[in-house]
DRENTORKOL-3810 file (N, C-alpha, C; in nm, 4 decimals):
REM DRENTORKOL-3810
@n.u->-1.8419; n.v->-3.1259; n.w->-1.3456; ca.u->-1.8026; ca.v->-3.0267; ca.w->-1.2477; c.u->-1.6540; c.v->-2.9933; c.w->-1.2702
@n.u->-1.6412; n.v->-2.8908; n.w->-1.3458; ca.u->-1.4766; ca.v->-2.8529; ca.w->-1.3330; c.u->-1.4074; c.v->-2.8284; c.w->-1.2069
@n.u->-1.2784; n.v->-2.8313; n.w->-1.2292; ca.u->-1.1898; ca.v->-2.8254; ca.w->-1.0674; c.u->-1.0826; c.v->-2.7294; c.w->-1.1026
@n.u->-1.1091; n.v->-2.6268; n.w->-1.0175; ca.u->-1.0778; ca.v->-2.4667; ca.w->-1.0020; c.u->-0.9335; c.v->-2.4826; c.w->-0.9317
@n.u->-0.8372; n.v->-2.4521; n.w->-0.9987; ca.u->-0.6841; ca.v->-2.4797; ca.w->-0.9668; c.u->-0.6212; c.v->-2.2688; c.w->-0.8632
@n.u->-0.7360; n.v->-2.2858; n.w->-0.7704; ca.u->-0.6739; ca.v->-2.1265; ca.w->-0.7795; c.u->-0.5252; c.v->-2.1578; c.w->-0.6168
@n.u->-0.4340; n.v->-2.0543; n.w->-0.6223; ca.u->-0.3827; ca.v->-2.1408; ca.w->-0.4824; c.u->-0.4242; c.v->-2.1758; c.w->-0.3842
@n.u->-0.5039; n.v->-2.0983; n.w->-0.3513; ca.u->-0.5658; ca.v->-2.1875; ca.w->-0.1902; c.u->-0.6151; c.v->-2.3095; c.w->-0.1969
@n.u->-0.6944; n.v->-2.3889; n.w->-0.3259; ca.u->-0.7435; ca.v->-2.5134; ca.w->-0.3507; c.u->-0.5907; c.v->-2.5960; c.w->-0.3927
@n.u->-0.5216; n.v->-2.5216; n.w->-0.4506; ca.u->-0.3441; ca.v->-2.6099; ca.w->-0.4689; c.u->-0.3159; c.v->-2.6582; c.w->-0.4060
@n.u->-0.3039; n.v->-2.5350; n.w->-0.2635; ca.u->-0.2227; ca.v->-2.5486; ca.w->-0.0901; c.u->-0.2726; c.v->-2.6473; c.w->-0.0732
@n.u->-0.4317; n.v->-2.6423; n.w->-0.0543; ca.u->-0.4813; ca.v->-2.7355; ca.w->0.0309; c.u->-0.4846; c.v->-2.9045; c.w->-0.0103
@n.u->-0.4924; n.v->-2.9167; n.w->-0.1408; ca.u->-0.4329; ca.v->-3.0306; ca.w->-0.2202; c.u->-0.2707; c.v->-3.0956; c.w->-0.1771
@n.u->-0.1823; n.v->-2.9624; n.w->-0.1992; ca.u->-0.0433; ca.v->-3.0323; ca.w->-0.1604; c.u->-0.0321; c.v->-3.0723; c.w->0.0257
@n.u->-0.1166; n.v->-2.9660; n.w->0.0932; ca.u->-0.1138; ca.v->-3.0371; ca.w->0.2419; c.u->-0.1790; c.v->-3.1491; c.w->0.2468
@n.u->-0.2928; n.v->-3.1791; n.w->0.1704; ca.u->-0.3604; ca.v->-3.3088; ca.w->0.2086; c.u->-0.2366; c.v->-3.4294; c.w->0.1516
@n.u->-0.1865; n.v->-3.3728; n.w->0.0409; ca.u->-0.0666; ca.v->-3.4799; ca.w->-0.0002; c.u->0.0013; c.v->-3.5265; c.w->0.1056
@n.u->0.0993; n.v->-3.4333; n.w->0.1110; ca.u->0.1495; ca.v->-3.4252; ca.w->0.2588; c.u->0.1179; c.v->-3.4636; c.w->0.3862
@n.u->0.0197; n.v->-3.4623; n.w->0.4064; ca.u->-0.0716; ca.v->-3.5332; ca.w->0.5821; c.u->-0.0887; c.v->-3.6835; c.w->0.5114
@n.u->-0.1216; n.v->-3.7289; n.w->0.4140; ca.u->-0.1735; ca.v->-3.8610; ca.w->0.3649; c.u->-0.0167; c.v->-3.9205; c.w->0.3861
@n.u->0.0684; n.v->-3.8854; n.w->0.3139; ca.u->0.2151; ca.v->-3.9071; ca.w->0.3316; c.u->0.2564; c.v->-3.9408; c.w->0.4370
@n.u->0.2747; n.v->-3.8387; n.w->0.4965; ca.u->0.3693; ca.v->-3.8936; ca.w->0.6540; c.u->0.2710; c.v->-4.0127; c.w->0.7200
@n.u->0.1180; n.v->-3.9965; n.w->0.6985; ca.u->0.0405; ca.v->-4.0844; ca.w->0.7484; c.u->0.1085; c.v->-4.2558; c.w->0.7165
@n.u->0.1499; n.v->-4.2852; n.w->0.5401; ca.u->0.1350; ca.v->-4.3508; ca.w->0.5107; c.u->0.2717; c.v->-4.4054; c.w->0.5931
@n.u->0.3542; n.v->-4.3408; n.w->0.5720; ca.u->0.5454; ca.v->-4.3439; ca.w->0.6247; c.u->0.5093; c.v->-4.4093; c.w->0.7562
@n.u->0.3918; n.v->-4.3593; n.w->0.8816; ca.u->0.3879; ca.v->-4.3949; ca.w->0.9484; c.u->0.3461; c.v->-4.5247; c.w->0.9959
@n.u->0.2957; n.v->-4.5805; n.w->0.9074; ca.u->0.2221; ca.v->-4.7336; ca.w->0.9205; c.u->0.2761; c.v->-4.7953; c.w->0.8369
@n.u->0.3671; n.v->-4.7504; n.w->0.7483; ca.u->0.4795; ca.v->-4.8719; ca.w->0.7427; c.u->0.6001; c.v->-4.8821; c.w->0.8227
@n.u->0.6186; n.v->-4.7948; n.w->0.8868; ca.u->0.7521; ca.v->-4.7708; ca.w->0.9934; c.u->0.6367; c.v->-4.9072; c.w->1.0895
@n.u->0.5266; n.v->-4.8538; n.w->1.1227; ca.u->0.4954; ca.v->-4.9459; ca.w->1.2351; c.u->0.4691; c.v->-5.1052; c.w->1.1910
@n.u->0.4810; n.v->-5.1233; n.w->1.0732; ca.u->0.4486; ca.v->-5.2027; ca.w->1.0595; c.u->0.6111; c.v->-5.3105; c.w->1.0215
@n.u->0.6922; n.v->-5.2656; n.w->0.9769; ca.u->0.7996; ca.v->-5.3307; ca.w->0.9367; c.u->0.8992; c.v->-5.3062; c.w->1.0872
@n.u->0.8945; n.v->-5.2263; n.w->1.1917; ca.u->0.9195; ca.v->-5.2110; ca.w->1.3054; c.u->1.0432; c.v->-5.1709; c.w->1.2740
@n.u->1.0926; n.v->-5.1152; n.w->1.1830; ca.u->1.2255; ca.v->-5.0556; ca.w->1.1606; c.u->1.1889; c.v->-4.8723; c.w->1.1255
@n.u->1.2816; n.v->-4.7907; n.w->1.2125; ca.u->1.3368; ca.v->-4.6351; ca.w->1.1688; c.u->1.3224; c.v->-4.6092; c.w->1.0886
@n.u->1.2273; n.v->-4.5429; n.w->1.0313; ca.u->1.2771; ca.v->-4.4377; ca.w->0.9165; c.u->1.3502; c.v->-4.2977; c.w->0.9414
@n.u->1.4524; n.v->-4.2765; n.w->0.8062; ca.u->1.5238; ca.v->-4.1602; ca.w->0.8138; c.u->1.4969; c.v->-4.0400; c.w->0.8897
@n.u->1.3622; n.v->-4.0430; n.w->0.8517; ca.u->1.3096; ca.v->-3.8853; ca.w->0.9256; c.u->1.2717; c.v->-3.9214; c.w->1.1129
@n.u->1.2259; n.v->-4.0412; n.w->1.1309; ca.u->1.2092; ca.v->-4.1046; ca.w->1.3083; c.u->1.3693; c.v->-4.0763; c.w->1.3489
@n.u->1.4698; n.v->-4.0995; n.w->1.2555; ca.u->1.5830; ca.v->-4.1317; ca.w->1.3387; c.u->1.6445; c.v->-3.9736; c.w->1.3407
@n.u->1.6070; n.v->-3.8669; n.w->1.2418; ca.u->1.6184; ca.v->-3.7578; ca.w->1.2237; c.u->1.5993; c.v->-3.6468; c.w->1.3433
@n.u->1.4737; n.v->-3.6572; n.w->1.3680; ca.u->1.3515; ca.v->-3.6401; ca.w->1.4986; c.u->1.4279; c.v->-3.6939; c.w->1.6039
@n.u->1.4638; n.v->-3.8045; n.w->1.6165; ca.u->1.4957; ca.v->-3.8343; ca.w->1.7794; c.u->1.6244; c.v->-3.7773; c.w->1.8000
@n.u->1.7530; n.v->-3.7344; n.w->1.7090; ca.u->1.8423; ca.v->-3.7065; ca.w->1.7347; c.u->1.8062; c.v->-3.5146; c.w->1.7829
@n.u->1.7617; n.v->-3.4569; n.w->1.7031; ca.u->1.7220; ca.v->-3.3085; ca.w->1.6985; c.u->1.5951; c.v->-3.2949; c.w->1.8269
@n.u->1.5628; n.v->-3.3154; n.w->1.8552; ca.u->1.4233; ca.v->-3.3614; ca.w->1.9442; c.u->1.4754; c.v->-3.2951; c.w->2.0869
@n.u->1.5437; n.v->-3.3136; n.w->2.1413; ca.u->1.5915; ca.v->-3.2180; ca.w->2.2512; c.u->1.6705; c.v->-3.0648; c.w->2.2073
@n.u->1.7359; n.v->-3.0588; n.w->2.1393; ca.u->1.7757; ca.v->-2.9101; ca.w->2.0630; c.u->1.6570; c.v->-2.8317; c.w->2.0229
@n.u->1.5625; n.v->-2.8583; n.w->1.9658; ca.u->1.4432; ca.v->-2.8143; ca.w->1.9635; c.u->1.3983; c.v->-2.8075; c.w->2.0843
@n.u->1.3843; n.v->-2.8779; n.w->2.1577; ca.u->1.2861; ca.v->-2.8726; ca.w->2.3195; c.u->1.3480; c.v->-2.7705; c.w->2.3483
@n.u->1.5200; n.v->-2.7545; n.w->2.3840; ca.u->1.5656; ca.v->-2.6262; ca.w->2.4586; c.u->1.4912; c.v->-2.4763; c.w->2.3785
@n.u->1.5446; n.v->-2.4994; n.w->2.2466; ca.u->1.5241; ca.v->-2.3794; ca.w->2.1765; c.u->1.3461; c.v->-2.3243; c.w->2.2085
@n.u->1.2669; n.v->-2.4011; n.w->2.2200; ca.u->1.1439; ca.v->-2.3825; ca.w->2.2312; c.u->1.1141; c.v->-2.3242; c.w->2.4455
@n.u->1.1825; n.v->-2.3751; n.w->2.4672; ca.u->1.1509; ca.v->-2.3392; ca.w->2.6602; c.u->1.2208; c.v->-2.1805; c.w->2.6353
@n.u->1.3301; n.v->-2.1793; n.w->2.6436; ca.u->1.4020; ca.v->-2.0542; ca.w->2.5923; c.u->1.3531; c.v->-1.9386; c.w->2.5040
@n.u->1.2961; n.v->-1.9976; n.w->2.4168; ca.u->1.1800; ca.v->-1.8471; ca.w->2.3196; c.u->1.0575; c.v->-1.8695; c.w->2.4337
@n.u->1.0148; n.v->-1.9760; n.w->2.4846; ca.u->0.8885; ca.v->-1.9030; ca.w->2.5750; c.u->0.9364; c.v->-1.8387; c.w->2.7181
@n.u->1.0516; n.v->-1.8683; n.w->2.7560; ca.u->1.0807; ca.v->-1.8248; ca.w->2.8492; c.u->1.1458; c.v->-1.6102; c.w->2.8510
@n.u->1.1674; n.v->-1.6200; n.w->2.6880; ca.u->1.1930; ca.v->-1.4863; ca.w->2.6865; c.u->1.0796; c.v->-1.3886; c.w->2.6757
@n.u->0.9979; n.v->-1.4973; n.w->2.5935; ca.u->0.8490; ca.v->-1.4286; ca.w->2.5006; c.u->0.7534; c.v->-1.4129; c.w->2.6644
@n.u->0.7897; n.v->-1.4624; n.w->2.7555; ca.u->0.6871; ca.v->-1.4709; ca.w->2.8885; c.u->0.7146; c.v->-1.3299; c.w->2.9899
@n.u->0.8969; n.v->-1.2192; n.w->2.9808; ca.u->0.8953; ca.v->-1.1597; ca.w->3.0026; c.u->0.8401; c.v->-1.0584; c.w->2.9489
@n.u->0.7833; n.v->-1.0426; n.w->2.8181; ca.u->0.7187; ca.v->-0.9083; ca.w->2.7484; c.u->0.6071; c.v->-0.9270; c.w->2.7900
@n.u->0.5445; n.v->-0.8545; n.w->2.8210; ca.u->0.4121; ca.v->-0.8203; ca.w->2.8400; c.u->0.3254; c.v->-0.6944; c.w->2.8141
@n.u->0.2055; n.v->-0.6828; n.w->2.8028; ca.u->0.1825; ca.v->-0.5722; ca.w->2.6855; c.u->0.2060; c.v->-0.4784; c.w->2.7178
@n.u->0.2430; n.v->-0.3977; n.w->2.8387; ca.u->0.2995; ca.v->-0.2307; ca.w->2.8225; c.u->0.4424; c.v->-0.2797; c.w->2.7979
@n.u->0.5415; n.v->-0.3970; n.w->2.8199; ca.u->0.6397; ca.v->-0.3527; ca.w->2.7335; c.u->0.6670; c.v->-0.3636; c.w->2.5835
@n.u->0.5264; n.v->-0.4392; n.w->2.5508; ca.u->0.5462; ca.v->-0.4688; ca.w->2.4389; c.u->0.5341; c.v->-0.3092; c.w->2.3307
@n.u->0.4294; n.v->-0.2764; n.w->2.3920; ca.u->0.3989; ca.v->-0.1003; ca.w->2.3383; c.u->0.5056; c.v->-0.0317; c.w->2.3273
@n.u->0.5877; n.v->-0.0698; n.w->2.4540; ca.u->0.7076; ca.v->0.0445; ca.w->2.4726; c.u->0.7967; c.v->-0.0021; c.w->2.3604
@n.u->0.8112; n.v->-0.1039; n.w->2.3550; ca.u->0.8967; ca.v->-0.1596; ca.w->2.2600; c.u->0.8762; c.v->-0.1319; c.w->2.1391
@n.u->0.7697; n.v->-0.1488; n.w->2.0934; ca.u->0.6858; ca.v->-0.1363; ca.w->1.9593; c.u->0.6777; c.v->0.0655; c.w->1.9110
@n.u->0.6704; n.v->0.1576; n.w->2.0046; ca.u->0.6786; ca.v->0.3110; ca.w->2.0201; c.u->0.8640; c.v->0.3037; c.w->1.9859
@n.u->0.9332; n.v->0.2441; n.w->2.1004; ca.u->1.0856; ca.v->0.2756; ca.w->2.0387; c.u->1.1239; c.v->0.2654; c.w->1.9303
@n.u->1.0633; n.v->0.1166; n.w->1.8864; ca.u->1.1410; ca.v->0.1071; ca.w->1.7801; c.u->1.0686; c.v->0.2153; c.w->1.6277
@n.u->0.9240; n.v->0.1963; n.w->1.6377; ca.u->0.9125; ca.v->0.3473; ca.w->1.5885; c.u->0.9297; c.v->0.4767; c.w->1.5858
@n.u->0.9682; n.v->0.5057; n.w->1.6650; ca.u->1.0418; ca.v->0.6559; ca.w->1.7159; c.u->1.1982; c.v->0.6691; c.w->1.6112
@n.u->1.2393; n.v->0.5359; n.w->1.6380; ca.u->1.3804; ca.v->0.5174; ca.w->1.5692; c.u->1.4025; c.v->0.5628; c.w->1.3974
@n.u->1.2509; n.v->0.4476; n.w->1.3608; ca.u->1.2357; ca.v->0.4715; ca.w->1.2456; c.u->1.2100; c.v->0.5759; c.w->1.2064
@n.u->1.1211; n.v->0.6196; n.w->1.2208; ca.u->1.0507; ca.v->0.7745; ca.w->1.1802; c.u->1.1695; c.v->0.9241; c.w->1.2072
@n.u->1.2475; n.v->0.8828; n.w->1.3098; ca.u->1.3514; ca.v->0.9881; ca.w->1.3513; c.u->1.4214; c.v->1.0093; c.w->1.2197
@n.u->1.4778; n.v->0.8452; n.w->1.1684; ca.u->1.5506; ca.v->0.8479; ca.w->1.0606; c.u->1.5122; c.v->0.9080; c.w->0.9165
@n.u->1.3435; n.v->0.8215; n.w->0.9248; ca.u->1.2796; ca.v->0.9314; ca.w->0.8010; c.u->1.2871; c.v->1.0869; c.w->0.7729
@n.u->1.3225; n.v->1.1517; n.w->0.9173; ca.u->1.2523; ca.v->1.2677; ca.w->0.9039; c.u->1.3724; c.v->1.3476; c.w->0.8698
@n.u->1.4841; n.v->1.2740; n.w->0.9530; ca.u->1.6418; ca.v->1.3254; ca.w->0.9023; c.u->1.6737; c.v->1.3115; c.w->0.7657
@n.u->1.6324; n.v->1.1888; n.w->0.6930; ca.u->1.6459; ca.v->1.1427; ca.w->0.5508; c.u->1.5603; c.v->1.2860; c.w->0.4928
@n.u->1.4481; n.v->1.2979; n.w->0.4657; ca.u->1.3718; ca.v->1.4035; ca.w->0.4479; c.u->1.4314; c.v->1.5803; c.w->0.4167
@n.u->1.4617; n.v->1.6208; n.w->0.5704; ca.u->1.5405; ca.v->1.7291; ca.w->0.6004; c.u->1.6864; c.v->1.7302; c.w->0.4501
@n.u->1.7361; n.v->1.6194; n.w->0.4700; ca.u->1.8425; ca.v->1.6317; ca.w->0.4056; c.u->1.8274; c.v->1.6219; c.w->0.2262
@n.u->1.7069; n.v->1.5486; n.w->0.2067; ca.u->1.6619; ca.v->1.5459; ca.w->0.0524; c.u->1.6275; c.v->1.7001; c.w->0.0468
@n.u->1.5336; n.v->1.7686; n.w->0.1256; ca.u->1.4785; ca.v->1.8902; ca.w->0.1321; c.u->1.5977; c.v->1.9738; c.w->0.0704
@n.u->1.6884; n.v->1.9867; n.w->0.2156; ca.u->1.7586; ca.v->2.0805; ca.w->0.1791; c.u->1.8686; c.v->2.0726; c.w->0.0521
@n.u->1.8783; n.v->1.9681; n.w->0.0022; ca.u->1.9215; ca.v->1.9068; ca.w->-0.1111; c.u->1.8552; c.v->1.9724; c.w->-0.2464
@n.u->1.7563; n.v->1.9569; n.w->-0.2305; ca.u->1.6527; ca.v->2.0018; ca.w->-0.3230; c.u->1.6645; c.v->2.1781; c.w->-0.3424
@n.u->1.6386; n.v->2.2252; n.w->-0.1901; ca.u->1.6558; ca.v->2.3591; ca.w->-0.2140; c.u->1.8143; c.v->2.4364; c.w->-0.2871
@n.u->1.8813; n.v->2.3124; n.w->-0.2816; ca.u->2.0533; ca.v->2.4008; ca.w->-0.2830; c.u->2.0184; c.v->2.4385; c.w->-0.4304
@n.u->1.9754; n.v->2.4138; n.w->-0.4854; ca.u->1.9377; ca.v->2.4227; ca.w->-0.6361; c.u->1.8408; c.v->2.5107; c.w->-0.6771
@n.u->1.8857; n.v->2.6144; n.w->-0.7879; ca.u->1.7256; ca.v->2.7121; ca.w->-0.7962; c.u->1.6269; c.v->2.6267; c.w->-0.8586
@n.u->1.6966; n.v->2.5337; n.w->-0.9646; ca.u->1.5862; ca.v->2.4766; ca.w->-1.0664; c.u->1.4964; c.v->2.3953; c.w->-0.9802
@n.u->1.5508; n.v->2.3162; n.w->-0.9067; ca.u->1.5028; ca.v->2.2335; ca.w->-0.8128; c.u->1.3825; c.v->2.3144; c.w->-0.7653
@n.u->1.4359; n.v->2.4618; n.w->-0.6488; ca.u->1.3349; ca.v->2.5304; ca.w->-0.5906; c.u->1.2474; c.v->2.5732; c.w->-0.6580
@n.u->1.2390; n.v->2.6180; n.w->-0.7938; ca.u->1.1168; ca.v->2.6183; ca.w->-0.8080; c.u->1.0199; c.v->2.5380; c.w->-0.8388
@n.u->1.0735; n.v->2.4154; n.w->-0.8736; ca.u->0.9619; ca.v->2.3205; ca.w->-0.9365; c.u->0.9037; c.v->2.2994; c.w->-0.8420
@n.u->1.0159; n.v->2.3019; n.w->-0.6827; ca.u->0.9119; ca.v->2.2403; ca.w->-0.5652; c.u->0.8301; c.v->2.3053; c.w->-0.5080
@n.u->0.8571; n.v->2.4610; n.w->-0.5843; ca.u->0.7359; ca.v->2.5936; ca.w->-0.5079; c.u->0.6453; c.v->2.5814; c.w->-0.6081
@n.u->0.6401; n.v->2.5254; n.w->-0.7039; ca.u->0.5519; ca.v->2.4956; ca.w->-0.8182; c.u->0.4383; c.v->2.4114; c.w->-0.7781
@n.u->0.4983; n.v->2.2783; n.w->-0.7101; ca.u->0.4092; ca.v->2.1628; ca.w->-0.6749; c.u->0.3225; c.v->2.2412; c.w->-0.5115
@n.u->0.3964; n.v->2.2812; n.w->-0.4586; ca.u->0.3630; ca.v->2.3288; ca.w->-0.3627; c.u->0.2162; c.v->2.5099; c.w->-0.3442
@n.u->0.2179; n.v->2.4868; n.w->-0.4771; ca.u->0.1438; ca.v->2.6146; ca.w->-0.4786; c.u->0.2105; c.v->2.7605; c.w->-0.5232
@n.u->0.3220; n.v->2.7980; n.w->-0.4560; ca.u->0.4255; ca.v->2.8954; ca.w->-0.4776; c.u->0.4755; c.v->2.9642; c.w->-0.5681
@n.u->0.5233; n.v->3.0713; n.w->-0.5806; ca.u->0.5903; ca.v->3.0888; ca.w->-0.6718; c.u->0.5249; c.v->3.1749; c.w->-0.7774
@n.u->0.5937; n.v->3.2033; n.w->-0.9058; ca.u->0.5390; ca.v->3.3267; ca.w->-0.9889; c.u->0.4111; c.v->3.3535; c.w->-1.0075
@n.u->0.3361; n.v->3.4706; n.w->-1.0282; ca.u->0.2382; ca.v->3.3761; ca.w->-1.0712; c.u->0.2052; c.v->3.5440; c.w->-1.2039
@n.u->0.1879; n.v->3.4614; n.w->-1.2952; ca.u->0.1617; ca.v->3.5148; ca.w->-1.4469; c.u->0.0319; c.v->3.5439; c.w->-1.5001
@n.u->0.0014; n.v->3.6616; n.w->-1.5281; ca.u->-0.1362; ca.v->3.7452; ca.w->-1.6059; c.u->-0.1555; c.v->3.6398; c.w->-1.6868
@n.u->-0.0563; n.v->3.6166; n.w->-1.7696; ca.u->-0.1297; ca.v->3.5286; ca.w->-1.9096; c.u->-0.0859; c.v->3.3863; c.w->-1.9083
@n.u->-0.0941; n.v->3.3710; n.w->-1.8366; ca.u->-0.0754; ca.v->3.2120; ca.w->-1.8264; c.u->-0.2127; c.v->3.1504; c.w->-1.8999
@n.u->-0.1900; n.v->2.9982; n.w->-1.9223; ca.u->-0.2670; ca.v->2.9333; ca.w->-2.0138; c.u->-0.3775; c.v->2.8512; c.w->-1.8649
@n.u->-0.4799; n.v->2.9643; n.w->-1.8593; ca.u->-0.5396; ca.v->2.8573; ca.w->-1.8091; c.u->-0.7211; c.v->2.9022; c.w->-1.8389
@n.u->-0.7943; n.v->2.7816; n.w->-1.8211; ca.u->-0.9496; ca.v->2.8842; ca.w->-1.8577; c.u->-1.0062; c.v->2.9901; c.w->-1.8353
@n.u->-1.0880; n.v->3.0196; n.w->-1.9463; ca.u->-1.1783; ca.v->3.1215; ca.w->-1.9254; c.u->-1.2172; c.v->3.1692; c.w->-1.7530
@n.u->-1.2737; n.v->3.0164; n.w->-1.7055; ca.u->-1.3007; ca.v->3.0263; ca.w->-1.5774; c.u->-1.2579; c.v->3.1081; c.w->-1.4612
@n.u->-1.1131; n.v->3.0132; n.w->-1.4892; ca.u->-1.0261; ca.v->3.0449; ca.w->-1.3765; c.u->-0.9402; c.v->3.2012; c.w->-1.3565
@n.u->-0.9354; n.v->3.2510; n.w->-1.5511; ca.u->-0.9399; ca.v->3.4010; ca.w->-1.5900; c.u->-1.0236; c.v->3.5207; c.w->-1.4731
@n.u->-1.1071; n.v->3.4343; n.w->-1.5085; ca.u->-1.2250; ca.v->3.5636; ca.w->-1.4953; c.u->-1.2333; c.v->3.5396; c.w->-1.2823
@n.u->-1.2237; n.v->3.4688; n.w->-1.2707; ca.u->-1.2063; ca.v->3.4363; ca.w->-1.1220; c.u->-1.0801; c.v->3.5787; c.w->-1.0608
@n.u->-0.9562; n.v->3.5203; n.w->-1.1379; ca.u->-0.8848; ca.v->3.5700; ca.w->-1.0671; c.u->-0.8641; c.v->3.7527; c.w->-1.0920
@n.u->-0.9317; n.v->3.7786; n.w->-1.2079; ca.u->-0.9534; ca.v->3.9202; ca.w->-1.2163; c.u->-1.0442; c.v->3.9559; c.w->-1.1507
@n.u->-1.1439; n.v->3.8790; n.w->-1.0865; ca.u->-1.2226; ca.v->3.9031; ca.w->-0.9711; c.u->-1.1440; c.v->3.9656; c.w->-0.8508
@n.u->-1.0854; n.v->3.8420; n.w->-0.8108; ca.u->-0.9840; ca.v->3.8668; ca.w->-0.7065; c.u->-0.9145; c.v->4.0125; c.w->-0.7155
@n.u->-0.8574; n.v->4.0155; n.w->-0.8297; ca.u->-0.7978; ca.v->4.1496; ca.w->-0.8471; c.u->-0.8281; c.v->4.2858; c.w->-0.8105
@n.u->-0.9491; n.v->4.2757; n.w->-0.8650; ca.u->-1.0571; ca.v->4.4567; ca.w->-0.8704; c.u->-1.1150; c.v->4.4304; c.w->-0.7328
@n.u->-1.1476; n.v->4.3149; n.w->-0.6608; ca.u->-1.1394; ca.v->4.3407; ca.w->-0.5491; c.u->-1.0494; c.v->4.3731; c.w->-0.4200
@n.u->-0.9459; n.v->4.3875; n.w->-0.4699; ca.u->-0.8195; ca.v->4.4382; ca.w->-0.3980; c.u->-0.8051; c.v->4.5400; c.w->-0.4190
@n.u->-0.8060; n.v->4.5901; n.w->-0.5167; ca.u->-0.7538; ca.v->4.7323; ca.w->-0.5860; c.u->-0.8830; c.v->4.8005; c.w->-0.5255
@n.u->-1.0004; n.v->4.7519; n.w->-0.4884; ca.u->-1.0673; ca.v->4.8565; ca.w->-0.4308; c.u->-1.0448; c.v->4.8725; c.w->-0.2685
@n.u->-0.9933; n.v->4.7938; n.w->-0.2120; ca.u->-0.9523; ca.v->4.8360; ca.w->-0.0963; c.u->-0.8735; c.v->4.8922; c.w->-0.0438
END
């Protein structure tokens, strides 16, 4: 049976490392009845964490979901405002330029448009359609 190294079978290899580990740290701490680095680590940090943790739930407990929406709409409004200004200003950037303008009336549909241009038979005969039907109206 081969053994398939893809990451999720890695992860789950290095967490089982890891859980077996601290497991092991832990039953020799209990067993030799002396601190290890990381117990004595933990008890010093162990209240700095407690505050930091009452304090994010105590902020996270005032949002609630219409302000969260509202919040979530502002701060998109913000963004998108900025896109659209960024935009405007590439635009008109673009236009200050003839070469520019036409390539972008080019992409856009716009712009000259030529009897003999290189394009098929098809599309030939289409648009001289178009034609003689104008000219008869």
């Amino acid at each position: 049976m081969p053994i398939y190294l893809d990451p999720a079978i890695l992860s789950f290899y290095i967490s089982l490392a890891g859980i077996l580990g601290m497991l092991g740290l832990k039953v020799a701490e209990i067993r030799s009845n002396k601190k290890t680095l990381i117990s004595k680590i933990a008890e010093k940090t162990d209240d700095t964490v407690w505050k930091y943790y009452i304090n994010t739930k105590k902020i996270l407990s005032y949002i609630n979901r219409k302000s969260a929406i509202a919040l979530i709409q502002w701060i998109a409004y913000y963004i998108l405002s900025w896109a659209r200004r960024a935009y405007i200003w590439a635009h008109r950037k673009a236009h200050a330029h003839p070469p520019s303008k036409k390539v972008i009336d080019m992409v856009r549909g716009r712009g000259e448009i030529k009897k003999n241009g290189g394009v098929s038979f098809f599309l030939k005969s289409i648009s001289s359609e178009d034609v003689g039907e104008e000219g008869k109206k």
